[in-house]
CHARMM-style PDB file with segment names, atoms N, HN, CA, C and O in Angstrom:
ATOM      1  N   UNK     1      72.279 100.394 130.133  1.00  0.00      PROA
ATOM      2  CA  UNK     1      72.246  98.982 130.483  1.00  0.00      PROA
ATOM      3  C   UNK     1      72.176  98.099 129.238  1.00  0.00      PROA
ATOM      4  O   UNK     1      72.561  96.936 129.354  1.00  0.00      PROA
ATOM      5  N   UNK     2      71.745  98.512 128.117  1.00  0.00      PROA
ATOM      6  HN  UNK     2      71.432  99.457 128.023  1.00  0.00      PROA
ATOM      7  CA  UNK     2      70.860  97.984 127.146  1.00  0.00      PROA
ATOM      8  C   UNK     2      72.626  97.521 126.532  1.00  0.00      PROA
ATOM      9  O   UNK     2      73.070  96.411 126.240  1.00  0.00      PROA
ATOM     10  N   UNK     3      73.327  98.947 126.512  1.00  0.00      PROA
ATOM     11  HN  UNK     3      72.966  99.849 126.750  1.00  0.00      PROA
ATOM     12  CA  UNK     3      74.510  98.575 126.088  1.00  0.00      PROA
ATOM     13  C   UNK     3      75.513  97.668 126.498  1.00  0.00      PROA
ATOM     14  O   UNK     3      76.223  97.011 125.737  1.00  0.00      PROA
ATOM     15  N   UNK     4      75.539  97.661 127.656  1.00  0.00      PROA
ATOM     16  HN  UNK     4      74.962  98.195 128.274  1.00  0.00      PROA
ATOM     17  CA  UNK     4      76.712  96.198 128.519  1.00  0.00      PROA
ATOM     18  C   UNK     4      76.189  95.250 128.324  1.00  0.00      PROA
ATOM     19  O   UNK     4      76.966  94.315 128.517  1.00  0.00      PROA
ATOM     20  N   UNK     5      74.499  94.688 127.798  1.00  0.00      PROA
ATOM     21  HN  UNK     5      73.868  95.448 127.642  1.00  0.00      PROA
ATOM     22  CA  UNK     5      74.500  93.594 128.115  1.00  0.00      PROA
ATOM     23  C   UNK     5      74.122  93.116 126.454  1.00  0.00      PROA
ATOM     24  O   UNK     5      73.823  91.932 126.300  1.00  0.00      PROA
ATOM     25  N   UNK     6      74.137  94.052 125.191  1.00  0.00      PROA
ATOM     26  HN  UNK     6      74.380  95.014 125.317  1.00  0.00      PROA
ATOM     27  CA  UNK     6      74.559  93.663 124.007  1.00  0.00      PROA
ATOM     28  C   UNK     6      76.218  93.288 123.976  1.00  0.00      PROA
ATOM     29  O   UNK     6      76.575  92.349 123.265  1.00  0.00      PROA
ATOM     30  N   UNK     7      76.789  93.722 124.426  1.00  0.00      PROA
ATOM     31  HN  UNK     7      76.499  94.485 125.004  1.00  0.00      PROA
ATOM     32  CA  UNK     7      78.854  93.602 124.101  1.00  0.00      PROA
ATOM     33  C   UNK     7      78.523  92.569 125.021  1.00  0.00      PROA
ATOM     34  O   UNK     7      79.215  91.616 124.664  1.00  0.00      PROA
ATOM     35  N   UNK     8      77.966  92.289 125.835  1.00  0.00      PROA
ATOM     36  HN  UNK     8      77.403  93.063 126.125  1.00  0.00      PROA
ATOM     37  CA  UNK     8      78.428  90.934 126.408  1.00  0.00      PROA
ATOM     38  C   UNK     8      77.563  89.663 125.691  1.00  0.00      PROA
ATOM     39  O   UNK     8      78.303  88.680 125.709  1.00  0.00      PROA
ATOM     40  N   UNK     9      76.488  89.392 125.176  1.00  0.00      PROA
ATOM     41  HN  UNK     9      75.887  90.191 125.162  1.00  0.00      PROA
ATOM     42  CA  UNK     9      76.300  88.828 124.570  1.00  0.00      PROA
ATOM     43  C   UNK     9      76.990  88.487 123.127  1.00  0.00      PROA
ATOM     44  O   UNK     9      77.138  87.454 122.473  1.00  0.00      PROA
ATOM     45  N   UNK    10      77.359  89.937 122.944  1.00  0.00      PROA
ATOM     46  HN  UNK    10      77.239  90.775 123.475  1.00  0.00      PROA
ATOM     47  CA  UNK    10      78.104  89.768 121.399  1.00  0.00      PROA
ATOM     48  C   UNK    10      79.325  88.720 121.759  1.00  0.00      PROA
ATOM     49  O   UNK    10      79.563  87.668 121.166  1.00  0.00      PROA
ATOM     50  N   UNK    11      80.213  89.411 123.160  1.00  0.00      PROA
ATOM     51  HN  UNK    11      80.020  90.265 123.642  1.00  0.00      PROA
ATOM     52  CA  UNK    11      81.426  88.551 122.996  1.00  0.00      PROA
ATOM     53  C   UNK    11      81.215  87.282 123.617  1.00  0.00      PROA
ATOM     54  O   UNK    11      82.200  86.609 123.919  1.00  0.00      PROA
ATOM     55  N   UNK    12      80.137  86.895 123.832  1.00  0.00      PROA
ATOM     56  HN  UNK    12      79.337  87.442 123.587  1.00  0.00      PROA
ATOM     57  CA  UNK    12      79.580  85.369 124.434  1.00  0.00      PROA
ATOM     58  C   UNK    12      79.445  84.738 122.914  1.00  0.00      PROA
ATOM     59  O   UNK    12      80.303  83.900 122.634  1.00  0.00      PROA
ATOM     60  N   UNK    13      78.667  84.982 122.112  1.00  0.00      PROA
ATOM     61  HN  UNK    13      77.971  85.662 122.339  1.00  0.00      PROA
ATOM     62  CA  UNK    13      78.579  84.618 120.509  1.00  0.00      PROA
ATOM     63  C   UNK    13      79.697  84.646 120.012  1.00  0.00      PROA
ATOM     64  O   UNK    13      80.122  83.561 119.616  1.00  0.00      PROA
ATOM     65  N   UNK    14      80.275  85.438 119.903  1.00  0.00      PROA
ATOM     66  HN  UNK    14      79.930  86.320 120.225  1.00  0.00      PROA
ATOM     67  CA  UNK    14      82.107  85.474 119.505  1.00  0.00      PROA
ATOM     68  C   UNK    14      82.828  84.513 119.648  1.00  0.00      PROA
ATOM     69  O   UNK    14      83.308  84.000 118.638  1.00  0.00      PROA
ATOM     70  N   UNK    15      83.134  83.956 120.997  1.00  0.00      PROA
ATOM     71  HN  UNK    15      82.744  84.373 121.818  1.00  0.00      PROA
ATOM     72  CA  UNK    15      83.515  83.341 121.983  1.00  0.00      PROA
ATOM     73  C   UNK    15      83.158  81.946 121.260  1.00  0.00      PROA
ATOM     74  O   UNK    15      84.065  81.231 120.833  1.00  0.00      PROA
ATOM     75  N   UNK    16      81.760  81.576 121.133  1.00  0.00      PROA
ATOM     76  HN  UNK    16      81.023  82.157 121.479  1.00  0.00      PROA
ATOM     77  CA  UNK    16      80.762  80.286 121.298  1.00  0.00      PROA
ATOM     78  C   UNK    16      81.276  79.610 119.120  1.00  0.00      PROA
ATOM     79  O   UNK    16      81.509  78.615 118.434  1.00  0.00      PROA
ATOM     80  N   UNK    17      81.129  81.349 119.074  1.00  0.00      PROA
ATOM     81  HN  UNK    17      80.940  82.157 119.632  1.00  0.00      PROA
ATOM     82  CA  UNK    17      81.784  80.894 116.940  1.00  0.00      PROA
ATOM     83  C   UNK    17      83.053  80.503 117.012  1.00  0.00      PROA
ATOM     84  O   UNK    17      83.075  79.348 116.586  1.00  0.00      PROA
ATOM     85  N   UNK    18      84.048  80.817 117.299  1.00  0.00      PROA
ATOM     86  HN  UNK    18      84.030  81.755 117.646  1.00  0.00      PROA
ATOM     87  CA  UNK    18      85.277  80.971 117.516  1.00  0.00      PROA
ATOM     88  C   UNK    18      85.565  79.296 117.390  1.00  0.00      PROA
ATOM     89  O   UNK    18      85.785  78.504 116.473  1.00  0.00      PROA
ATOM     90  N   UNK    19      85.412  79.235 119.075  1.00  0.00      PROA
ATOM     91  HN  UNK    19      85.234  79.879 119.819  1.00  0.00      PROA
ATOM     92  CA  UNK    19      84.889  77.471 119.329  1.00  0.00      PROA
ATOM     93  C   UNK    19      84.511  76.561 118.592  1.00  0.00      PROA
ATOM     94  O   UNK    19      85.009  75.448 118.424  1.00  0.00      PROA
ATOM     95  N   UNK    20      83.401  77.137 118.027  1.00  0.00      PROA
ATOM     96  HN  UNK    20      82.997  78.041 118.163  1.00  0.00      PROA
ATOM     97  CA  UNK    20      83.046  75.665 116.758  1.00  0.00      PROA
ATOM     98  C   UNK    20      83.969  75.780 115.497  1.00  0.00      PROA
ATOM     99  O   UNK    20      84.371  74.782 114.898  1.00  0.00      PROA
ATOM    100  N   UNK    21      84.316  77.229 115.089  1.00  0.00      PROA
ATOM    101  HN  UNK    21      83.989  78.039 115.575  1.00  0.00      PROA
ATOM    102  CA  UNK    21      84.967  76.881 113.608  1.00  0.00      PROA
ATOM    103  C   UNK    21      86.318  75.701 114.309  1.00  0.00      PROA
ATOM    104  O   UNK    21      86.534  74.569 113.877  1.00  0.00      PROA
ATOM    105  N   UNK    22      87.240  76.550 115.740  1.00  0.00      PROA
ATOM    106  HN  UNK    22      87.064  77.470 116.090  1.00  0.00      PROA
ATOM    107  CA  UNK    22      88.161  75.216 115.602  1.00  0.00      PROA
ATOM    108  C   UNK    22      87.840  73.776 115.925  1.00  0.00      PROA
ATOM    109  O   UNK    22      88.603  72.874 115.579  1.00  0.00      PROA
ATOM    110  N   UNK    23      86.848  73.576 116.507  1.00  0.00      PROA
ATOM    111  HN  UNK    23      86.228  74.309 116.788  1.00  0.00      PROA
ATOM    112  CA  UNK    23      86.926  72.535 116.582  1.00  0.00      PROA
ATOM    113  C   UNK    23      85.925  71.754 115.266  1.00  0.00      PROA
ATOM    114  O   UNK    23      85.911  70.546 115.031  1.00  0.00      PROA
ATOM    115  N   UNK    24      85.262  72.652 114.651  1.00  0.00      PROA
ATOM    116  HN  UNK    24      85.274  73.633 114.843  1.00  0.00      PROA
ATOM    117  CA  UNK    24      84.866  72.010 113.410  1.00  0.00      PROA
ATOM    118  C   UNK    24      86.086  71.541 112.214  1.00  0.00      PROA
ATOM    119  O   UNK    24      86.111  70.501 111.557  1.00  0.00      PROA
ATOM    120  N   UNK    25      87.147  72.794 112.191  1.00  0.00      PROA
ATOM    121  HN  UNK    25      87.127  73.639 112.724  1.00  0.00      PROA
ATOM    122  CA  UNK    25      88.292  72.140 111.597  1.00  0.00      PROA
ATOM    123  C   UNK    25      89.021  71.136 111.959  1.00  0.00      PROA
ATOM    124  O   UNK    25      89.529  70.278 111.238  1.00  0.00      PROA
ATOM    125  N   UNK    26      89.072  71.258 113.173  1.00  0.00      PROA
ATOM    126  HN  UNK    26      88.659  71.955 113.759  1.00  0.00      PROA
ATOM    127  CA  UNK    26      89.871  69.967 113.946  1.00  0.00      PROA
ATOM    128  C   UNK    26      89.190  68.584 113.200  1.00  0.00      PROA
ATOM    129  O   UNK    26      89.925  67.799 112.601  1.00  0.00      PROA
ATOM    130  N   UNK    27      87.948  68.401 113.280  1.00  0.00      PROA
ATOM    131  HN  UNK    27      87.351  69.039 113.767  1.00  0.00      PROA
ATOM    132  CA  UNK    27      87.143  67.558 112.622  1.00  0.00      PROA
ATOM    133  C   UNK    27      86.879  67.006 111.815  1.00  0.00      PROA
ATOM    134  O   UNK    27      86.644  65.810 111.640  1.00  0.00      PROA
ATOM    135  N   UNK    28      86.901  68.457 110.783  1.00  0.00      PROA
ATOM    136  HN  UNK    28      87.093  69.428 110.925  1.00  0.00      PROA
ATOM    137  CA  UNK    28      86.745  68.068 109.342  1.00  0.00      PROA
ATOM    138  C   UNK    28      85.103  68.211 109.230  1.00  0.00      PROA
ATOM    139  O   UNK    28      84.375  67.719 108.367  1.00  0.00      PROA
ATOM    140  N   UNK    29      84.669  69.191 110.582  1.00  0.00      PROA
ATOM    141  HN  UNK    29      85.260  69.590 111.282  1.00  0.00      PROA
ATOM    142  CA  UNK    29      83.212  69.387 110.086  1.00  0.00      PROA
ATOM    143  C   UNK    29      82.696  70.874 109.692  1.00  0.00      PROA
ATOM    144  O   UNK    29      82.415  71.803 110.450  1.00  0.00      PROA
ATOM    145  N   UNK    30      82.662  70.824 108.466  1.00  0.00      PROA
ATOM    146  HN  UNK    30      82.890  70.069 107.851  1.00  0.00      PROA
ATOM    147  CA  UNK    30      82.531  71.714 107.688  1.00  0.00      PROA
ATOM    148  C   UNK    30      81.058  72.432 108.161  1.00  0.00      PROA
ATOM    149  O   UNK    30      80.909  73.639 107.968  1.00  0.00      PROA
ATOM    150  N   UNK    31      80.099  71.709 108.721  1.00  0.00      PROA
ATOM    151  HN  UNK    31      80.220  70.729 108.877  1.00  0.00      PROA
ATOM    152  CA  UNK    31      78.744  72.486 108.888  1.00  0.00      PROA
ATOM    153  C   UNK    31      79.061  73.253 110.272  1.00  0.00      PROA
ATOM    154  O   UNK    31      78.732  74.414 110.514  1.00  0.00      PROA
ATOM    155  N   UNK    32      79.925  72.184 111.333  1.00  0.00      PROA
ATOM    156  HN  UNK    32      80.193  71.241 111.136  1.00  0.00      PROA
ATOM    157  CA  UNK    32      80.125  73.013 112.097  1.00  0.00      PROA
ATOM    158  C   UNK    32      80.904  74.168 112.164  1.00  0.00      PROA
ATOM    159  O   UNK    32      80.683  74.987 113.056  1.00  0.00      PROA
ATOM    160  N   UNK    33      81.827  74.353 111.302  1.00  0.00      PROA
ATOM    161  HN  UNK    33      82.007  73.688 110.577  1.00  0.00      PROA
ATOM    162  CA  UNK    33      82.680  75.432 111.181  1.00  0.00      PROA
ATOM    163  C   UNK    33      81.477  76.376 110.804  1.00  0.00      PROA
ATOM    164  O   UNK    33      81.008  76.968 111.776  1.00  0.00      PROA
ATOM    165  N   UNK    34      80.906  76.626 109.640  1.00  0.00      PROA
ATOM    166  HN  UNK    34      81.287  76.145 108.850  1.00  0.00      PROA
ATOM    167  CA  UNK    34      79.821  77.485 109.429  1.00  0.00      PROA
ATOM    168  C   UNK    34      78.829  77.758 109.933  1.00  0.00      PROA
ATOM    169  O   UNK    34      77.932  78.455 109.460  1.00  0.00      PROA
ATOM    170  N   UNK    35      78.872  77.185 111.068  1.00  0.00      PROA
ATOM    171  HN  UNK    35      79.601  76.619 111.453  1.00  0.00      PROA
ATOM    172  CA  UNK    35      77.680  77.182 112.169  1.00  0.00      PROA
ATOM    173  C   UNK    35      78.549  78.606 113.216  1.00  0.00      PROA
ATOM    174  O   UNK    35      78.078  79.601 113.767  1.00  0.00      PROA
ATOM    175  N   UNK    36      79.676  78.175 113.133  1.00  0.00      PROA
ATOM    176  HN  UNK    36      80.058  77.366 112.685  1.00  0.00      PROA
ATOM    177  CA  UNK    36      80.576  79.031 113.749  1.00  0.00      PROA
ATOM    178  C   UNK    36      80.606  80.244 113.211  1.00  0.00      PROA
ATOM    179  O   UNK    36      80.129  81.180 113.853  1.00  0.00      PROA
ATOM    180  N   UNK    37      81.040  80.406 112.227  1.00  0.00      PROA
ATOM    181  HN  UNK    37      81.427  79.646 111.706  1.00  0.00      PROA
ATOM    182  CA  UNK    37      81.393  81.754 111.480  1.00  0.00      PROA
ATOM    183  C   UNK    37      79.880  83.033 111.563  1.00  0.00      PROA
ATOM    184  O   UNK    37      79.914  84.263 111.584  1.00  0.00      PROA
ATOM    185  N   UNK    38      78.687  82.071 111.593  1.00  0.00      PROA
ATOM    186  HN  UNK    38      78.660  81.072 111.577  1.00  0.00      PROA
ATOM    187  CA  UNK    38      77.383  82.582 111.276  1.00  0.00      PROA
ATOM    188  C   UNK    38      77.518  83.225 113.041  1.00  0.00      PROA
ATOM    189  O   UNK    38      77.148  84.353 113.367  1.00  0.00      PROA
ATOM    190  N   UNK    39      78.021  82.376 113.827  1.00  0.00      PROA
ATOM    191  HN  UNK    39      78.321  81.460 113.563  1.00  0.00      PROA
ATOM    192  CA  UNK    39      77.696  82.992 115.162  1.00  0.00      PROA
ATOM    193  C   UNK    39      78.366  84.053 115.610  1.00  0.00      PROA
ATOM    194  O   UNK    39      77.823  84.978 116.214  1.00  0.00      PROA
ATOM    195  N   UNK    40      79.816  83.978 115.295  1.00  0.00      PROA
ATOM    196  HN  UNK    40      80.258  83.226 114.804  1.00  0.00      PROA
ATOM    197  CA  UNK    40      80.785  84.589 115.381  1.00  0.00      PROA
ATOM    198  C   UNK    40      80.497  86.066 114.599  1.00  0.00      PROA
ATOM    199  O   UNK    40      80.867  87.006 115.302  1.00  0.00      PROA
ATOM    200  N   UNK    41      79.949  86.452 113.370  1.00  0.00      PROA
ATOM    201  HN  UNK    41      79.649  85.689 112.799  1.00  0.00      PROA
ATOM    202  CA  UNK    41      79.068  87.383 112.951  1.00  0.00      PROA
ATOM    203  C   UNK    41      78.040  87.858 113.759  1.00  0.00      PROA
ATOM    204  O   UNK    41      78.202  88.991 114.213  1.00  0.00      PROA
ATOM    205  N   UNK    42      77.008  87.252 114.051  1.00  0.00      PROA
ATOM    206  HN  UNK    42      76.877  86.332 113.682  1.00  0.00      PROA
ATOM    207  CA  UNK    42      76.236  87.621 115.180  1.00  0.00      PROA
ATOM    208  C   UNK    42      76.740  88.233 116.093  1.00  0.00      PROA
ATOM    209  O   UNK    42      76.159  89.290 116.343  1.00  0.00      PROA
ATOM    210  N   UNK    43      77.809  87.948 116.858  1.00  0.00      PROA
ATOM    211  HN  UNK    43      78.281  87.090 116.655  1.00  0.00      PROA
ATOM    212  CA  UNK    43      78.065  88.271 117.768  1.00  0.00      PROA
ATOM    213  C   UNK    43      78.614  89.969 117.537  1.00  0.00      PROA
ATOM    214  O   UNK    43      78.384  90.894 118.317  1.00  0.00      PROA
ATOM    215  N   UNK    44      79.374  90.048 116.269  1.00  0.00      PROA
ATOM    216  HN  UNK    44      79.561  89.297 115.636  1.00  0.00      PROA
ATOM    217  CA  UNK    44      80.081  90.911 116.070  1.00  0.00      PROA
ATOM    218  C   UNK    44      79.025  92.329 115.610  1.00  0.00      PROA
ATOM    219  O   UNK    44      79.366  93.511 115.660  1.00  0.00      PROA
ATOM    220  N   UNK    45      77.708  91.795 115.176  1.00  0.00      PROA
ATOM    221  HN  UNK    45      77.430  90.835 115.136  1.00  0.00      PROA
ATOM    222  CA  UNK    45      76.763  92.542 115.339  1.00  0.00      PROA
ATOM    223  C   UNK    45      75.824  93.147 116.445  1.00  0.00      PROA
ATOM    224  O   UNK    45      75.170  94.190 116.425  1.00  0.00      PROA
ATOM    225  N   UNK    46      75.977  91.995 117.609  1.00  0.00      PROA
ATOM    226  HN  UNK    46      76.508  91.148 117.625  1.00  0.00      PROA
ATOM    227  CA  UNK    46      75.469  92.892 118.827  1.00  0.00      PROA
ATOM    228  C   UNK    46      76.706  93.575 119.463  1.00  0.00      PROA
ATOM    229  O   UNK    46      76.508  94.468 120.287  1.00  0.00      PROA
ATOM    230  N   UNK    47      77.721  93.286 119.199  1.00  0.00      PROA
ATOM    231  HN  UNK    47      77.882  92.561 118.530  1.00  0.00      PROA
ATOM    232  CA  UNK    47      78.296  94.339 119.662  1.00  0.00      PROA
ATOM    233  C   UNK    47      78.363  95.767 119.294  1.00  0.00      PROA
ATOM    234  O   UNK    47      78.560  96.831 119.881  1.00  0.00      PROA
ATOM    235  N   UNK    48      78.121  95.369 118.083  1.00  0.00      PROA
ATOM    236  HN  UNK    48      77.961  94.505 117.606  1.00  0.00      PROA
ATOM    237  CA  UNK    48      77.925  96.620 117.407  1.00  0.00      PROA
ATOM    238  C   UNK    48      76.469  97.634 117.393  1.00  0.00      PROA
ATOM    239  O   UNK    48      76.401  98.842 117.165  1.00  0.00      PROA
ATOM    240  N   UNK    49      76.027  97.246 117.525  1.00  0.00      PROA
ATOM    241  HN  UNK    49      76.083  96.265 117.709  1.00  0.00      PROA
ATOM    242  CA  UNK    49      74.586  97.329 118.243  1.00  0.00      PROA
ATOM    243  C   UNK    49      74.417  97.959 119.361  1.00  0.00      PROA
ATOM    244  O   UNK    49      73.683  98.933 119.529  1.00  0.00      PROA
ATOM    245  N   UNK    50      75.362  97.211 120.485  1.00  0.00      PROA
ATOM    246  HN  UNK    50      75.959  96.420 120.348  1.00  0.00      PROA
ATOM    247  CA  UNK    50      75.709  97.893 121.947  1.00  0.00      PROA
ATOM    248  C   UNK    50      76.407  99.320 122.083  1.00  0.00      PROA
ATOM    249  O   UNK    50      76.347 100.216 122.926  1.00  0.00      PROA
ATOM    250  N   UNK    51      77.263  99.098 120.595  1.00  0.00      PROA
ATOM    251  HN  UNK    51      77.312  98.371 119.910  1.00  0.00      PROA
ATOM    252  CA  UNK    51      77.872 100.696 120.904  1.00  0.00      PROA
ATOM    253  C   UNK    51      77.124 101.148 120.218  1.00  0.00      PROA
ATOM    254  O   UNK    51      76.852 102.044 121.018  1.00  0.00      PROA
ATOM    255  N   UNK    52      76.315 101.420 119.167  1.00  0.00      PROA
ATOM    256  HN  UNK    52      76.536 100.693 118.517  1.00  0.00      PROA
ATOM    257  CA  UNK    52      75.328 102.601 118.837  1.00  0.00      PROA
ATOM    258  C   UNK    52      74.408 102.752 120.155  1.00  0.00      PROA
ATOM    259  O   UNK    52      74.066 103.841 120.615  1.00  0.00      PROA
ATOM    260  N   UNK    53      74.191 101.976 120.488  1.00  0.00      PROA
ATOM    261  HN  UNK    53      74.469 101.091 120.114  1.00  0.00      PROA
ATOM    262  CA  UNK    53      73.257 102.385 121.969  1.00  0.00      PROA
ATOM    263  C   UNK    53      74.140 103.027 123.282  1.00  0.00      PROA
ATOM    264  O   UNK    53      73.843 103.910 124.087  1.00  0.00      PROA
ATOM    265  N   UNK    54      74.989 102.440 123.179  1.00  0.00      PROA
ATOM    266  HN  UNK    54      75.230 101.723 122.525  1.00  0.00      PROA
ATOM    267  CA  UNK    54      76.036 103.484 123.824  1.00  0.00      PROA
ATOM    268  C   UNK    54      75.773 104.969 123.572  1.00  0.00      PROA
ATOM    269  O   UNK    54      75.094 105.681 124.312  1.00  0.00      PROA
ATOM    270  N   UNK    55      76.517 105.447 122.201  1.00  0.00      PROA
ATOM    271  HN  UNK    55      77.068 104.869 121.599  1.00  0.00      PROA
ATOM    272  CA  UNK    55      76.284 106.410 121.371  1.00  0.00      PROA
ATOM    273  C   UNK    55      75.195 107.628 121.512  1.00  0.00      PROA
ATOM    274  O   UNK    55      75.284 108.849 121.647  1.00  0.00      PROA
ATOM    275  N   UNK    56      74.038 106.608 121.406  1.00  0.00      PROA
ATOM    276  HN  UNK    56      73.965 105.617 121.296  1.00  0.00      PROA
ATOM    277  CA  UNK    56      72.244 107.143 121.279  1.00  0.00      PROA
ATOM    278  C   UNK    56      71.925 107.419 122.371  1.00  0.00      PROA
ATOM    279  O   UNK    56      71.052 108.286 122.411  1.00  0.00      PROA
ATOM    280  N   UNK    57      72.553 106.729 124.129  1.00  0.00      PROA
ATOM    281  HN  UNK    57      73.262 106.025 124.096  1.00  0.00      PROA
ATOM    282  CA  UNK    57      71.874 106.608 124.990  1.00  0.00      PROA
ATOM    283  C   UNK    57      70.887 105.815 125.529  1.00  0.00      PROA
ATOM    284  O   UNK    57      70.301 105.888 126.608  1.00  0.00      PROA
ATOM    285  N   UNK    58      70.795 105.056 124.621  1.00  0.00      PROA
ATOM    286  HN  UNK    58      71.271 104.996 123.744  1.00  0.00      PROA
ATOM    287  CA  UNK    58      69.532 103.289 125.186  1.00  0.00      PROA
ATOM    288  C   UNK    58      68.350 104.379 124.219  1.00  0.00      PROA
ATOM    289  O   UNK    58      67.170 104.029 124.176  1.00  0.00      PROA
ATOM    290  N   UNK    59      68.729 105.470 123.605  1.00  0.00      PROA
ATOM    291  HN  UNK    59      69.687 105.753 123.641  1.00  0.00      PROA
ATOM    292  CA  UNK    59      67.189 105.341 122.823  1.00  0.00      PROA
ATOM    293  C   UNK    59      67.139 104.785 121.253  1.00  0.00      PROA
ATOM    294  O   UNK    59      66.254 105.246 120.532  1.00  0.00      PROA
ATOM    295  N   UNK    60      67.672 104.224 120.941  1.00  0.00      PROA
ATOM    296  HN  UNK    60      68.391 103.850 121.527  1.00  0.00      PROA
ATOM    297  CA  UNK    60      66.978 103.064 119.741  1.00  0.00      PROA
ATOM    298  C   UNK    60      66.008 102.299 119.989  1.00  0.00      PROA
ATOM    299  OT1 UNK    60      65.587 101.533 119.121  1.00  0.00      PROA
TER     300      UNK     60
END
């Protein structure tokens, strides 16, 4: 369980970075773009996260 609901958060964060870098470029807002990228990382870390627990079995 531990695992479906890291990949889905990850690709909710993904999703949510994605979003701000374009529309921070659209803008010309540079904090928001990096607000983006930082999330968009995050995200790419619980996913990654989700599959070692995949992997392990939910024991990490």
């Amino acid at each position: 369980m531990g695992e479906l609901t890291e990949k889905l958060k990850g690709n909710a964060n993904e999703l949510a970075g994605n979003t701000k870098q374009v529309v921070g470029d659209a803008t010309d807002n540079n904090s928001m773009e990096r607000d983006g990228e930082r999330q968009e990382r995050k995200g790419e870390a619980q996913q990654l996260k989700g599959e070692i627990e995949g992997k392990l079995g939910n024991d990490i």
